[in-house]
RODO-2510 file (C-alpha; in nm, 4 decimals, decimal comma):
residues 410
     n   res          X          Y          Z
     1     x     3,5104    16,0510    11,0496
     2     x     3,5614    15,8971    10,6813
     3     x     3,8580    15,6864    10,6800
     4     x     4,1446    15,8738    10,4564
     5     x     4,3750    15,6042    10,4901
     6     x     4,5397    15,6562    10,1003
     7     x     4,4588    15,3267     9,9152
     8     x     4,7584    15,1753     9,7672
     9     x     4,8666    14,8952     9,5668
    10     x     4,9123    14,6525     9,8587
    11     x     4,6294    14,7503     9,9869
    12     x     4,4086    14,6358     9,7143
    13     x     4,6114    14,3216     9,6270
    14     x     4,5525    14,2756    10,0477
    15     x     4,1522    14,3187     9,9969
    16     x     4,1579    14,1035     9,6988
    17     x     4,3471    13,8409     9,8680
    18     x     4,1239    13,7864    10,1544
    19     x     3,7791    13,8562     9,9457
    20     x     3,9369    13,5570     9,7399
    21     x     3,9820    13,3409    10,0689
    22     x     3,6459    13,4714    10,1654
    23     x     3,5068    13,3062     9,8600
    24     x     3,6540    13,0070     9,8922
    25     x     3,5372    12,9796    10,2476
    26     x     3,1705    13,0002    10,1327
    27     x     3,2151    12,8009     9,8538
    28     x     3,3545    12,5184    10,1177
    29     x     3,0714    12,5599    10,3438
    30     x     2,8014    12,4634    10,0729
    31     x     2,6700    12,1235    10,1124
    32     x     2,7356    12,0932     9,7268
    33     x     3,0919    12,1720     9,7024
    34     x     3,1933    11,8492     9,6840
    35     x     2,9918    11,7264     9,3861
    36     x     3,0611    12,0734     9,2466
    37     x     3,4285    12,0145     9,2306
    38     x     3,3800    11,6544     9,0896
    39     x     3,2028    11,8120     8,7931
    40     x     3,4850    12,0431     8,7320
    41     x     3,7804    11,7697     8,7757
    42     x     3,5743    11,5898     8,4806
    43     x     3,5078    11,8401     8,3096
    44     x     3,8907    11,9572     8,3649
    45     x     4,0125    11,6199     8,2316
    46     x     3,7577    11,5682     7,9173
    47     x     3,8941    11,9359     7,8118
    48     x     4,2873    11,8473     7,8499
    49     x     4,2405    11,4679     7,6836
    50     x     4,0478    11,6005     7,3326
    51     x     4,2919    11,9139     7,3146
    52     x     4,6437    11,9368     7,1976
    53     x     4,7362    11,9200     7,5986
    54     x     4,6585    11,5727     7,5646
    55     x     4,9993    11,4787     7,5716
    56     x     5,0884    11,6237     7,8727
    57     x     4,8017    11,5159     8,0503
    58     x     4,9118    11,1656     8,0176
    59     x     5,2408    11,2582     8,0731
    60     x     5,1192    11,3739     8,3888
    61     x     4,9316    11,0508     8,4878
    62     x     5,1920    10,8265     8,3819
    63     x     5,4805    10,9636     8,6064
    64     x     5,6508    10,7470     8,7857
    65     x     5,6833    10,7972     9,2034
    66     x     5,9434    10,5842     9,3449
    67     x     5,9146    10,5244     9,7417
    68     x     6,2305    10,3683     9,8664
    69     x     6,3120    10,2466    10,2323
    70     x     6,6388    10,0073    10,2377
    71     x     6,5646     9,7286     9,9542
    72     x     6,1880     9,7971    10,0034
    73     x     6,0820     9,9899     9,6565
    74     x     5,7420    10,1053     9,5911
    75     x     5,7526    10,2233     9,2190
    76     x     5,4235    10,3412     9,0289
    77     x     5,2934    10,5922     8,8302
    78     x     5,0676    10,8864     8,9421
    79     x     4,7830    10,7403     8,8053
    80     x     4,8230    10,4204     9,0390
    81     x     4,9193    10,6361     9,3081
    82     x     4,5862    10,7919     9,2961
    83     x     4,3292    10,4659     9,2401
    84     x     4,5351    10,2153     9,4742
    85     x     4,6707    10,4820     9,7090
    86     x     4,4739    10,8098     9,7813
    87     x     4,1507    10,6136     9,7276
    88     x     4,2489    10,3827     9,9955
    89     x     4,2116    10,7453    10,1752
    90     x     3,8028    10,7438    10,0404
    91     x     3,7818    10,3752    10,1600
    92     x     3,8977    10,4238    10,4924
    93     x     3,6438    10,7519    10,5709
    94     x     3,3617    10,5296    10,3789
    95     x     3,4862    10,2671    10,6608
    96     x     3,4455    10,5453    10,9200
    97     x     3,1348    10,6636    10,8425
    98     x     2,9601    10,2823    10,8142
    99     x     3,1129    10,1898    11,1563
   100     x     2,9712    10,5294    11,3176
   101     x     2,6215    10,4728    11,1330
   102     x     2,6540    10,1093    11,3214
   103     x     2,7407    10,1956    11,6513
   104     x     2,5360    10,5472    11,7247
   105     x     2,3626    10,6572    11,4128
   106     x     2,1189    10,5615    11,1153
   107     x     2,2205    10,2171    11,1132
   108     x     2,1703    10,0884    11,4566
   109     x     1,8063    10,1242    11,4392
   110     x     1,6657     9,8382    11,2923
   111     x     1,3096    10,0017    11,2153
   112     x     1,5254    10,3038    11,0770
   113     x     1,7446    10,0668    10,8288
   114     x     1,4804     9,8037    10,7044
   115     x     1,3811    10,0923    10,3970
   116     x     1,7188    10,1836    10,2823
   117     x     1,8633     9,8151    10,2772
   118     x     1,5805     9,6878    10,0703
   119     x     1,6462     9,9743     9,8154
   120     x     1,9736     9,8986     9,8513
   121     x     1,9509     9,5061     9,7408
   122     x     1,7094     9,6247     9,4329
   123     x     1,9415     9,9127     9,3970
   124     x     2,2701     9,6538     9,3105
   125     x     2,0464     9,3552     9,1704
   126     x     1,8451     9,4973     8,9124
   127     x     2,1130     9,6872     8,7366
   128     x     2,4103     9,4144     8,7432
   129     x     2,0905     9,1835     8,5689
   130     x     2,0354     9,4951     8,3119
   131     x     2,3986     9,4967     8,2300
   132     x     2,4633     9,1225     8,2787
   133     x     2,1682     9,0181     8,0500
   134     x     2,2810     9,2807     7,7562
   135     x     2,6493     9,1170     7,8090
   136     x     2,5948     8,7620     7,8604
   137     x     2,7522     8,6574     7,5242
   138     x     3,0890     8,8532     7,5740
   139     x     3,3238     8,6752     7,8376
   140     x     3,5564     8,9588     7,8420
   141     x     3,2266     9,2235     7,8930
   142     x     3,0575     9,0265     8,1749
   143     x     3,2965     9,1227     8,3895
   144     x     3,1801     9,4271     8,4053
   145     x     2,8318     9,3334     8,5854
   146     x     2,9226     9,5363     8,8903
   147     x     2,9896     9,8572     8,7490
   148     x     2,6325    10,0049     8,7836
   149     x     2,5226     9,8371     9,1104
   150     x     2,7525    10,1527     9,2195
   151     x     2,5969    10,4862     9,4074
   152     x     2,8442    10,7971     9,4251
   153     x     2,7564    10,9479     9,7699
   154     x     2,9158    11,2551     9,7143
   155     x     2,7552    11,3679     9,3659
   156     x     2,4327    11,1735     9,4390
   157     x     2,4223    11,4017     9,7911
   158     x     2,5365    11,7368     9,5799
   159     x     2,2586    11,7432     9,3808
   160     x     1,9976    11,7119     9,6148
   161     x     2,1617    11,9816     9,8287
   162     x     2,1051    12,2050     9,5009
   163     x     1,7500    12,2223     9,6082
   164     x     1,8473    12,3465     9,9901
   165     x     1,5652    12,3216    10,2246
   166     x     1,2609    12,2305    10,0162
   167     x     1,4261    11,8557    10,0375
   168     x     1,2608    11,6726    10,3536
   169     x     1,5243    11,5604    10,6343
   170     x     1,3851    11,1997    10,5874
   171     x     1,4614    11,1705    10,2224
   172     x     1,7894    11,2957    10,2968
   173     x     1,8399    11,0370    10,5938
   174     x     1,7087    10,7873    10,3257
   175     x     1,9536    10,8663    10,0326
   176     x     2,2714    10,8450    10,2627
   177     x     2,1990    10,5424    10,4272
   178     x     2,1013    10,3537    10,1094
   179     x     2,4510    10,5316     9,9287
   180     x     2,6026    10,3732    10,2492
   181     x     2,4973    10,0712    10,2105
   182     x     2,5768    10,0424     9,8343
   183     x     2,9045    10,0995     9,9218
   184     x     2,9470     9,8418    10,1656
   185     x     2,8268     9,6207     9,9013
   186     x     3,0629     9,7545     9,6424
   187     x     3,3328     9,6816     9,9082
   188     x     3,1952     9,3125     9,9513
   189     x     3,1954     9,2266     9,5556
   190     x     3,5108     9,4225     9,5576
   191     x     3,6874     9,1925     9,7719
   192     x     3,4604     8,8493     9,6148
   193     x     3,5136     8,9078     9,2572
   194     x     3,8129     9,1462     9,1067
   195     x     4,1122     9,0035     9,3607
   196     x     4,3527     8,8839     9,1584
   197     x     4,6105     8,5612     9,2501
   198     x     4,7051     8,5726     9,6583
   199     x     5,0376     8,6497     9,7555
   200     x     5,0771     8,4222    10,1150
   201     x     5,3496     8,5928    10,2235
   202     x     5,1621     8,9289    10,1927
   203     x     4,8414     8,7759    10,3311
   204     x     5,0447     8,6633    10,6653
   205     x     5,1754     9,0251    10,7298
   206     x     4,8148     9,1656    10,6413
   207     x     4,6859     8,9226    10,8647
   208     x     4,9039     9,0137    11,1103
   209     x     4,9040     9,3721    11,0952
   210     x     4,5011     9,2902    11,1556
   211     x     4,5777     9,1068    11,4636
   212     x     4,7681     9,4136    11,5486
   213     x     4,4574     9,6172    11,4998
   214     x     4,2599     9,4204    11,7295
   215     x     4,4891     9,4062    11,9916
   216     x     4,5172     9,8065    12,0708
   217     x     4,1325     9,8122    12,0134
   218     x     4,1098     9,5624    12,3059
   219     x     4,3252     9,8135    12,4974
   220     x     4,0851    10,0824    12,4328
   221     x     4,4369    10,2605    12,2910
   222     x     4,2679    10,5703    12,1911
   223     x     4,5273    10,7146    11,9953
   224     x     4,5181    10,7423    11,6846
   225     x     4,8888    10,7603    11,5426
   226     x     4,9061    10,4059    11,6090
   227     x     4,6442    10,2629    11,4239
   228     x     4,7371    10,4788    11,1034
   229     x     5,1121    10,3180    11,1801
   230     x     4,9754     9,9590    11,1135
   231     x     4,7568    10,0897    10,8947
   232     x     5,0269    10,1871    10,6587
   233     x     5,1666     9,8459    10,6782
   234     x     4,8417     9,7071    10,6195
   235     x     4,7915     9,8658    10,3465
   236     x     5,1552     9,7815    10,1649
   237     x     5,1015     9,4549    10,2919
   238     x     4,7330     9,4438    10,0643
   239     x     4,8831     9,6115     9,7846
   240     x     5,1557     9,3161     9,7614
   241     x     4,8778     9,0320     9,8323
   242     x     4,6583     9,0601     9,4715
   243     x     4,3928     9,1660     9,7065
   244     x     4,3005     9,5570     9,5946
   245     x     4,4991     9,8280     9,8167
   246     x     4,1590    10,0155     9,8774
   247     x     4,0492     9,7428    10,0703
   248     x     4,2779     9,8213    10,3485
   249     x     4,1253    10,1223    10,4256
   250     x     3,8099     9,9659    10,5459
   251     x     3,9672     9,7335    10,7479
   252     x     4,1755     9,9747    10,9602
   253     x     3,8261    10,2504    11,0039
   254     x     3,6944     9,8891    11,1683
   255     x     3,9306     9,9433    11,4352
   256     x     3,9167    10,2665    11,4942
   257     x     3,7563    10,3534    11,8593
   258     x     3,4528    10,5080    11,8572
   259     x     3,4442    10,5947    12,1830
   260     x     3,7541    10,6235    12,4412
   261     x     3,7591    10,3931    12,7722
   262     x     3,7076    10,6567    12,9884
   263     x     3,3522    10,7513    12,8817
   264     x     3,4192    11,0486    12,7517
   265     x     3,1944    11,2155    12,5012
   266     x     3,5059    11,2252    12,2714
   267     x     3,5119    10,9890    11,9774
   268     x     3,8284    10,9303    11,8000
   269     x     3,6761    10,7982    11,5208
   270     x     3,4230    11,1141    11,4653
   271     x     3,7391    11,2837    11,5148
   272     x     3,9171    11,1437    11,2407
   273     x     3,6369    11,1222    11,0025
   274     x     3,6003    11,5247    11,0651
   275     x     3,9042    11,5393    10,9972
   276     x     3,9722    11,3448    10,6792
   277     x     3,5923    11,4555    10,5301
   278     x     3,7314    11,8066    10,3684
   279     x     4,0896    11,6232    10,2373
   280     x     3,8389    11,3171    10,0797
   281     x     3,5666    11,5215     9,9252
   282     x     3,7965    11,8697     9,8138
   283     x     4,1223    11,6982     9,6877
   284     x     4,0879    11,3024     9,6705
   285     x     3,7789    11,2408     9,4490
   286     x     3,8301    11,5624     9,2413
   287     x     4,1853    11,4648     9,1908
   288     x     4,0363    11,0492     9,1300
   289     x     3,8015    11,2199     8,8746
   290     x     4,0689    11,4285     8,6768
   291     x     4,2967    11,1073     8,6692
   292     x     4,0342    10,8919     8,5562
   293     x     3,7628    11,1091     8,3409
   294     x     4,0366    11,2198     8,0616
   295     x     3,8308    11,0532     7,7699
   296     x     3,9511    11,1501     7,4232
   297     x     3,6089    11,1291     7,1998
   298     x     3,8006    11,0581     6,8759
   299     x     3,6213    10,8037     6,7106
   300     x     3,3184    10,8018     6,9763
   301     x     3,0105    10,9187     6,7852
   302     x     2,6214    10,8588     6,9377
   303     x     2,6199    10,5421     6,7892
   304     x     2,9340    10,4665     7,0571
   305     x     2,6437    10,4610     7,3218
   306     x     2,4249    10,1623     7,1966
   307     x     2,6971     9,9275     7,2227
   308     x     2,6473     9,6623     7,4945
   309     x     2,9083     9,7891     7,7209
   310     x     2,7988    10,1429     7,7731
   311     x     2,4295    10,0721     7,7402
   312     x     2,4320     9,8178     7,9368
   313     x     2,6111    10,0902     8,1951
   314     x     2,3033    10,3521     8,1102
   315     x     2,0459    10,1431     8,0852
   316     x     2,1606     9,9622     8,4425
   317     x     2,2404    10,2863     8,6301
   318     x     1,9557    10,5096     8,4923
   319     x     1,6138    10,2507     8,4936
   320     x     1,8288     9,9751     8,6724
   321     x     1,8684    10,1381     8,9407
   322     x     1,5473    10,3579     8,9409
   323     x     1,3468    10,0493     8,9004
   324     x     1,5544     9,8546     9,2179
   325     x     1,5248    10,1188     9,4510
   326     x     1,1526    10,1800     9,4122
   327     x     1,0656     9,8813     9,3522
   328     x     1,1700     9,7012     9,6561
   329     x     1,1069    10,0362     9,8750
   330     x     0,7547     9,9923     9,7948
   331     x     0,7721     9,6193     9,8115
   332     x     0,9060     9,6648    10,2105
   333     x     0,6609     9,9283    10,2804
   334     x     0,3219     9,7725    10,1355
   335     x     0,4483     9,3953    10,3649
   336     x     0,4359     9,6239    10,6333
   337     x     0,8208     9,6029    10,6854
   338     x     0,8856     9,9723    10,6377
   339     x     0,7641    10,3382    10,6052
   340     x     0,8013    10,6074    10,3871
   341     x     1,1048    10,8341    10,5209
   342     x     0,8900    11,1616    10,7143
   343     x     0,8111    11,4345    10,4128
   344     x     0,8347    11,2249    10,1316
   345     x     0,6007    11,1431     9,9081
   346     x     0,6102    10,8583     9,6080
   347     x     0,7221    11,1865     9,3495
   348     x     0,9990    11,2456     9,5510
   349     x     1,1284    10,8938     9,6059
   350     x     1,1068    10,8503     9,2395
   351     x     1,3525    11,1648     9,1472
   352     x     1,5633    10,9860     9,4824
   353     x     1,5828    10,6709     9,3317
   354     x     1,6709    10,8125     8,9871
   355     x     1,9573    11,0002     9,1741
   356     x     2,0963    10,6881     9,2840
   357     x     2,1627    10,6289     8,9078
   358     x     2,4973    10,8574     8,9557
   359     x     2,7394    10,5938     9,0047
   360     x     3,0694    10,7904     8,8987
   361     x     3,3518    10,7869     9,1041
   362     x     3,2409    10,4170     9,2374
   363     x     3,1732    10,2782     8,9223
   364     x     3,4450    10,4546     8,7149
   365     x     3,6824    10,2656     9,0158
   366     x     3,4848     9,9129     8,9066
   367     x     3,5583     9,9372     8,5683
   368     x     3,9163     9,9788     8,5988
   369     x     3,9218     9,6700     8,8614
   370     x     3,7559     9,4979     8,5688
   371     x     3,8963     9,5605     8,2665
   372     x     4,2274     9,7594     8,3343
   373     x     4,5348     9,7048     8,0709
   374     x     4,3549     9,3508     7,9866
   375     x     4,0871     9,5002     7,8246
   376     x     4,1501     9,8507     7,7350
   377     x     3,8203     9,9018     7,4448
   378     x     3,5850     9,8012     7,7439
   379     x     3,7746    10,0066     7,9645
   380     x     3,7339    10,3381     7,7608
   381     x     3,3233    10,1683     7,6445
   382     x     3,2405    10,2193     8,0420
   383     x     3,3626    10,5756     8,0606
   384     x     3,1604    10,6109     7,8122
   385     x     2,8365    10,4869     7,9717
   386     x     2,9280    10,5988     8,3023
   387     x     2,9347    10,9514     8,1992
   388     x     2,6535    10,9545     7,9667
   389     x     2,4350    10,7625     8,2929
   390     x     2,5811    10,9976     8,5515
   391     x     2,4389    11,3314     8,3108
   392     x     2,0867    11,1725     8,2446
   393     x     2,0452    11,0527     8,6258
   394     x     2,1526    11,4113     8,7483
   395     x     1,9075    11,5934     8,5520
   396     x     1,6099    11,4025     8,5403
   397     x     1,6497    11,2947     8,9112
   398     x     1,6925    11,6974     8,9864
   399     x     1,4071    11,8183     8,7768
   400     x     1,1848    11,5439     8,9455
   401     x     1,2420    11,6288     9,2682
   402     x     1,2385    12,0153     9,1745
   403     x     0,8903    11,9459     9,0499
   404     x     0,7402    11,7057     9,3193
   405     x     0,8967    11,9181     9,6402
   406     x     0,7021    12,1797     9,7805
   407     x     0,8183    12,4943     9,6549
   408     x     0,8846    12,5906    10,0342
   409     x     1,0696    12,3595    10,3020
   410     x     0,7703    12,2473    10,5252
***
């Protein structure tokens, strides 16, 4: 029998409700949401800085947040909050996920890795040379070199998804380990280059907090509440030291179990890292991306782009790092030290390699490590770039690989 249940307003506002939740759910579920959302959070942030809501956007980001315990006082605005603080939240699942590569996945085969770490090195090399060789006579601009040697996992990984099946598992395998790796490296020159003057005080408690670490990974303590504990005074302790905050975050995933003493299929670390990924890639980079995209284009014209700064940004992230990544991939494969990843053919490791040209969120992070308050025309010059590389990379990497896949998955 038809169901004459009368329809009334809570009933609809009850259908709409959970067709909206419905929607989101799907939306979640796409392999692409995350680079999706990035998009919008820039897109989000160029709309509120070049409007009359410009005010109250950096109203917003310049709020201070006072944490308090006793005559402890942590005291910085949202912005900080967000690059020193929640991305020490992206760190520490980067961490995770290079540690569980290491011990059980991609990266504990040697034959597996040999490809991916040779792009990797011509990935970083070739574009900090670009950048470095367009720079060389500005001491203030040279510190920028890193800023395109930088591979955004997260958009670089949504737009491949776009394509769905048709994209080989291999050149998938082959994109996130060589994103992985680029990372690490980011960490290393991170940690090398933009520390600023050591606090020894703050590098004895960090220290010791590590020791700390170490210990209850000895003991095979497989909780984690414990580790996040000293984490958190790791972390404050990092912050304090001149050494960046993010940094802490990779240090505690080291110590993180990834498997419990017992030999239990259970890892605590795949755990956690399932349990972080949605937070990171749905709220963290989006909200890293609103707080850090909001470029007013007053007074930036086409012209803006040729300016050694930014091109040296474009011109490293989109032939920089196309040329790096091919150039050693082929270099490993024809000495015999390497294969091409199963499906791919040289087509599709071009549109790859131009992919890796989407340095965003990583090198957006850079360029404030470089130039900051200090240098504030460079500063907004690399937004510049960054965004203008991140646009060209996307598309012609994506209509590459749309035209060099087969137009079914094999």
């Amino acid at each position: 029998m038809p169901d004459t249940t009368p329809v009334t307003e809570t009933n609809r506002v009850r259908q709409a409700g959970r067709a909206v939740a419905g929607a989101i759910r799907e939306f979640l579920q796409l392999e692409a949401a995350g680079g999706i959302l990035l998009m919008l959070a820039t897109a989000a942030a160029m709309v509120l800085a070049n409007t009359r809501a410009e005010g109250l956007y950096q109203a917003f980001l310049g709020t201070r947040v006072v944490v308090q315990v006793g005559e402890f006082t942590l005291a910085k605005p949202i912005l900080l909050w967000i690059n020193d603080g929640l991305m020490a939240v992206f760190f520490f699942l980067v961490g995770l996920e290079i540690k569980r590569e290491v011990m059980g996945g991609d990266l504990s085969n040697p034959a597996q890795i040999a490809l991916p770490a040779f792009a990797a090195v011509g990935g970083m090399a070739v574009p900090a040379a670009i950048y470095a060789w367009l720079n060389w006579d500005d001491a203030v601009a040279i510190h920028g070199w890193a800023i395109p040697a930088a591979t955004d996992i997260a958009f670089a990984l949504g737009v491949l998804t776009l394509l769905g099946k048709r994209v080989p598992h291999g050149l998938k395998v082959f994109l996130l380990t060589l994103a992985i790796l680029d990372d690490l490296g980011a960490i290393l020159i991170i940690a090398l280059v933009y520390t600023e003057q050591l606090s020894v005080v703050s590098m004895t408690v960090a220290a010791a907090a590590i020791v700390v670490l170490a210990v209850l990974n000895w003991c095979r303590v497989s909780a984690i509440s414990p580790y996040l504990f000293v984490g958190l005074v790791l972390w404050v302790a990092v912050l304090k030291s001149g050494v960046h905050a993010t940094l802490a975050g990779v240090l505690l995933a080291m110590f993180i179990p990834f498997k419990t003493g017992d030999g239990a299929d259970d890892s605590p670390l795949q755990r956690l890292e399932h349990d972080l990924h949605p937070a990171v890639a749905y709220a963290i980079l989006p909200l890293f991306a609103f707080a850090n995209a909001g470029l007013s284009l007053k007074g930036i014209s086409l012209a803006s782009l040729a300016e050694p700064v930014p091109l040296g940004i474009e011109a490293g992230l989109v032939a920089g790092k196309t040329i790096g990544v091919l150039a050693l991939s082929a270099i490993a494969i024809k000495a015999g030290l390497a294969r091409l990843p199963e499906g791919a053919t040289w087509a599709s490791m071009l549109g790859v390699s131009m992919l890796c040209g989407i340095g965003f969120t990583m090198s957006v992070f850079i360029a404030g490590l470089a130039f900051g308050a200090n240098a504030p025309q460079h500063a907004i010059a690399s937004v510049v770039g960054i965004l203008a590389a991140t646009c060209i990379a996307a598309v012609l990497g994506y209509l590459i690989l749309a035209v060099s896949l087969p137009a079914k998955a094999g």
